[in-house]
C-alpha positions as CSV (number, residue, x, y, z in Angstrom):
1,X,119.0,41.9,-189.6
2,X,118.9,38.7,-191.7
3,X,118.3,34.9,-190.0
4,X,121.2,34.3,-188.7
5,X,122.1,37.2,-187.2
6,X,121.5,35.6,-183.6
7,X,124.0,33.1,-184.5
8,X,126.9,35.7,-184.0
9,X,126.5,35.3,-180.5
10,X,126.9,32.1,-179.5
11,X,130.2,30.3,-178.9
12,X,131.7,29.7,-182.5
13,X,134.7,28.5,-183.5
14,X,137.4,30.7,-185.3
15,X,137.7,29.1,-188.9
16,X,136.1,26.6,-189.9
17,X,137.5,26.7,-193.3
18,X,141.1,27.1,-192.3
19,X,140.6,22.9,-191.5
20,X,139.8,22.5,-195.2
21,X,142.7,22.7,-197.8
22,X,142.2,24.6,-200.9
23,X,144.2,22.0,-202.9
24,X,141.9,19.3,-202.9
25,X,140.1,21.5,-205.6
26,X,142.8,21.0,-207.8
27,X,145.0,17.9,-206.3
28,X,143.1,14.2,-206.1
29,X,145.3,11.5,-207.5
30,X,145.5,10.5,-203.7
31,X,141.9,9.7,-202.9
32,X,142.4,5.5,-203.1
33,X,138.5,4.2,-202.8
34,X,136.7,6.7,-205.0
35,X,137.1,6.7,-208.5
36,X,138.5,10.6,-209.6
37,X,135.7,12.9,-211.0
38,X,137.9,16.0,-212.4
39,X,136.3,19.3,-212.3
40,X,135.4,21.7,-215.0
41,X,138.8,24.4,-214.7
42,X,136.8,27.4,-214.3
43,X,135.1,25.4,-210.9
44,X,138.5,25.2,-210.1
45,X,139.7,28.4,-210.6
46,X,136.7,30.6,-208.6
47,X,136.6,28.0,-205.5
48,X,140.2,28.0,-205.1
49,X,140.1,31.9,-205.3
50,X,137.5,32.0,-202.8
51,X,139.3,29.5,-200.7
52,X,142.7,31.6,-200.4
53,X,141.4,34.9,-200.7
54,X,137.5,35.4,-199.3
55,X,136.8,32.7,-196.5
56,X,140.4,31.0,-195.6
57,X,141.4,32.6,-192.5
58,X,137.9,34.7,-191.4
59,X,136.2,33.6,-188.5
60,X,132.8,32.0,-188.4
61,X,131.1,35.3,-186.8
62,X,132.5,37.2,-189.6
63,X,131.4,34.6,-192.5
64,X,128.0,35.1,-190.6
65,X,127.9,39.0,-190.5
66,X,128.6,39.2,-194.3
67,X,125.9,36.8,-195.5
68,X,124.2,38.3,-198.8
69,X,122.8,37.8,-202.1
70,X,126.2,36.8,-203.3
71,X,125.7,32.9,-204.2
72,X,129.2,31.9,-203.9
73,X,129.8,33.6,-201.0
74,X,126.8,32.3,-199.1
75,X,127.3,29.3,-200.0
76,X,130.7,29.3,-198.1
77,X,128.3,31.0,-194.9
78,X,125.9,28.3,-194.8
79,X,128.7,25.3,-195.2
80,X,130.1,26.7,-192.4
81,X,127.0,27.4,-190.4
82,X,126.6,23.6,-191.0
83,X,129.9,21.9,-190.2
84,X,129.6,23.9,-186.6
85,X,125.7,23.0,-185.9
86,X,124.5,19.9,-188.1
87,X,126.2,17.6,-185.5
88,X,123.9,15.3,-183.6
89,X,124.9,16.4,-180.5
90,X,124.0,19.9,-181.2
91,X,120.6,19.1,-182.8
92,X,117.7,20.6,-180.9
93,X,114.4,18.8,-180.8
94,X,115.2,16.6,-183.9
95,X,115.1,13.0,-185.1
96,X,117.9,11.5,-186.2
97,X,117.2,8.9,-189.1
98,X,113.7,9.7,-190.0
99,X,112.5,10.9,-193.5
100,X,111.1,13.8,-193.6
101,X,108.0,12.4,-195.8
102,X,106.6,10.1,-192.9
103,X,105.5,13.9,-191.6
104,X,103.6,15.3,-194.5
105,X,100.6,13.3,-194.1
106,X,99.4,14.0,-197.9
107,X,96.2,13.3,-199.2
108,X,95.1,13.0,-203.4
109,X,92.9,16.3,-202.2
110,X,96.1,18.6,-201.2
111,X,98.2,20.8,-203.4
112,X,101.6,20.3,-203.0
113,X,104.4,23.1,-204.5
114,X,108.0,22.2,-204.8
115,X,110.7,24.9,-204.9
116,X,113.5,23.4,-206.9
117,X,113.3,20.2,-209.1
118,X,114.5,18.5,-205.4
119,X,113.8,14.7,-207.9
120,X,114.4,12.1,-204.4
121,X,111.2,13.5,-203.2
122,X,109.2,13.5,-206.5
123,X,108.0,9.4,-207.0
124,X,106.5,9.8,-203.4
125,X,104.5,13.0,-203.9
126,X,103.1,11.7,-207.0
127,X,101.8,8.6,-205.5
128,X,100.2,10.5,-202.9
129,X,98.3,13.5,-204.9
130,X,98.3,14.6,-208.4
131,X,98.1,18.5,-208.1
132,X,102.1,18.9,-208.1
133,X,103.7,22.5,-208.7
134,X,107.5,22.1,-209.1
135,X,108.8,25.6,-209.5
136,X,112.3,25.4,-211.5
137,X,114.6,27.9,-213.6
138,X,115.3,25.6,-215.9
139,X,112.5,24.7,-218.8
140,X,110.8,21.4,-218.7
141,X,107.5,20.0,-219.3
142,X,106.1,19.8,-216.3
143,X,108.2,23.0,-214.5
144,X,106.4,26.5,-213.5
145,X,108.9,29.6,-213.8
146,X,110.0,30.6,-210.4
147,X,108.0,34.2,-211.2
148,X,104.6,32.5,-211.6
149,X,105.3,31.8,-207.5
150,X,102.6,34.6,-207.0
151,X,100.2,32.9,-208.6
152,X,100.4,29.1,-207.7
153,X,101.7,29.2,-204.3
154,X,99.1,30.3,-202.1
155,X,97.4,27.7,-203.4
156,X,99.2,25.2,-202.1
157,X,98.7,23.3,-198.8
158,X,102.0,21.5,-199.1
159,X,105.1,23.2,-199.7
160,X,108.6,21.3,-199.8
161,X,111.4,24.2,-200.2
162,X,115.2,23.4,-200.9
163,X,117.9,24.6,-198.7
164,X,119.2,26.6,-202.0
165,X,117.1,29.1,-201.4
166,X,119.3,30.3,-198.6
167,X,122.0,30.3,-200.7
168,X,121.1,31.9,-204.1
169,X,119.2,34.8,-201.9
170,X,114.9,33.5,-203.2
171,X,114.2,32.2,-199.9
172,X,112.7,35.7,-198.5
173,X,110.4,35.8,-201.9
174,X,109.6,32.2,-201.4
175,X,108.0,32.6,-197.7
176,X,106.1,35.6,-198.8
177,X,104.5,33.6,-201.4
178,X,103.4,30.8,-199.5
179,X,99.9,30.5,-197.6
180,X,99.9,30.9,-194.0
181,X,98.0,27.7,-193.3
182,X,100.4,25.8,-195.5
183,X,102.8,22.9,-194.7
184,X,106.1,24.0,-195.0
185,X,109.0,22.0,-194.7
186,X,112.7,23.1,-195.9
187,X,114.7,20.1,-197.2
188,X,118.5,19.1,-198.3
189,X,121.3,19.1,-197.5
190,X,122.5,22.2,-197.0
191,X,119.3,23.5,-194.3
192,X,121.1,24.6,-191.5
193,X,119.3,22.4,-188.9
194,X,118.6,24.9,-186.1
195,X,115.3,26.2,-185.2
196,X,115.8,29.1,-183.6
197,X,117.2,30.5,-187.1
198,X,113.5,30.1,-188.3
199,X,111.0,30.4,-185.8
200,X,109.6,33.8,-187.1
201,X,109.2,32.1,-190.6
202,X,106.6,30.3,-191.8
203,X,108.6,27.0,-192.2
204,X,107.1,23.8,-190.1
205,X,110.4,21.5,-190.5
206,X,113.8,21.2,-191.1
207,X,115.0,18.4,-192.9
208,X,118.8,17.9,-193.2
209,X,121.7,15.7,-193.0
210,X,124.3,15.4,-190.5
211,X,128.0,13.9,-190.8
212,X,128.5,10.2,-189.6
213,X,131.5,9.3,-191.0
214,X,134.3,12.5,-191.4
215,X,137.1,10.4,-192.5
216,X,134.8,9.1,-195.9
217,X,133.0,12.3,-196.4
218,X,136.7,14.3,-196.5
219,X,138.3,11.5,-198.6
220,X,135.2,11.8,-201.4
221,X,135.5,15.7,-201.5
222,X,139.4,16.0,-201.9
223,X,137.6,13.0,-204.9
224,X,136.2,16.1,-206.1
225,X,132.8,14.2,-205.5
226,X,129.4,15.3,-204.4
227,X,126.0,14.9,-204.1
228,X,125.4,11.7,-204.7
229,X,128.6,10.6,-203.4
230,X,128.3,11.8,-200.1
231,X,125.1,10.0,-198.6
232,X,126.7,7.1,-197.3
233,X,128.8,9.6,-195.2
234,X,125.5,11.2,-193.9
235,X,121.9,11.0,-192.0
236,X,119.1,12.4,-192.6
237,X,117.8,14.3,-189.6
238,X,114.0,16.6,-189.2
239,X,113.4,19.2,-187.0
240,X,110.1,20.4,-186.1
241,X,110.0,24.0,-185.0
């Protein structure tokens, strides 16, 4: 059973992705307000394959039941997880507008580890404590390899965890790691902002974004734009479990 099992039986819709079209990977010249970011061809090539021949046409419950390892493929599970329950009228004991920092409380005395180089956060945890540990794959100066986790996370009393761990399969490993008296929040946009999903973990907070504006958001991704480009068409939302 994996955490999102229980989500199989609630009321879902059919298929979510059937109300996306798989063009917009390869077709922009008619997004008008955004200026046109073209995609690397190989992007193009595995999302649109995934569009027309994995998720276009199954049913949320089944994107659900087949959750796994597979990156790509979770990655379609949680978006779809998201566009059914990050909607502020499904949010359960959540504040809508509210940064997730204003709950962390940090002192210069706490230890603070960061799973992912997650860089908005980053400024404010430095001006609030010096004992940082940002766990990233990629090299860098001031980065820890993801398999020294053993070693520096129980150590920490702070722990700010990206959503990405849910979808490139580390977020299992991650929790074991972590210090039961820890502070744990799990942060970006792609948390699936429901609490029931991790009640028996040992996260503290969810802190994600819900859609505010549809119309923009939909115009900027047939753009081929992201990140960045979306956060107008969002809010940030916290859930404390």
């Amino acid at each position: 059973m994996h955490y999102f099992d229980p989500l199989i039986r609630d009321d879902l819709p059919e298929a979510i992705v059937d109300q996306l079209n798989p063009e917009w990977f390869v077709k922009r010249e008619n997004a008008s307000t955004v200026p046109q970011t073209p995609w690397p061809p190989e992007a193009v090539k595995i999302l649109s394959t995934y569009f027309t021949q994995v998720w276009k046409g199954k049913k949320v419950k089944e994107l659900i039941a087949a959750y796994n390892a597979n990156s790509l493929f979770s990655s379609g599970t949680i978006a779809a997880i998201n566009a059914w329950y990050n909607q502020a009228d499904k949010l359960e004991n959540c504040n809508l507008g509210i940064d997730f920092k204003e709950f962390l409380n940090l002192s210069a005395k706490q230890t603070v580890g960061l799973i992912g180089y997650f860089y908005p956060v980053l400024n404010y945890l430095r001006s609030e404590t010096d004992k940082i540990y940002i766990f990233e794959l990629e090299a860098g100066e001031d980065f820890i390899e993801p398999k020294q986790q053993p070693v520096f996370l129980p150590k920490c009393d702070v722990v700010i965890c990206t959503g990405s761990t849910l979808v490139n399969g580390t977020f299992d490993q991650v929790m074991h790691n972590i210090s039961p008296q820890a502070l744990v929040t799990l942060v970006g946009p792609t948390v699936p902002m429901i609490p029931q999903v991790f009640r028996e973990t040992k996260v503290d907070y969810l802190a994600g974004s819900v859609v505010v504006n549809s119309e923009l958001l939909l115009e900027r991704i047939k753009a081929g734009q992201g990140g960045r480009d979306l956060k107008k068409c969002l809010q940030k939302a916290v859930c404390r479990m």
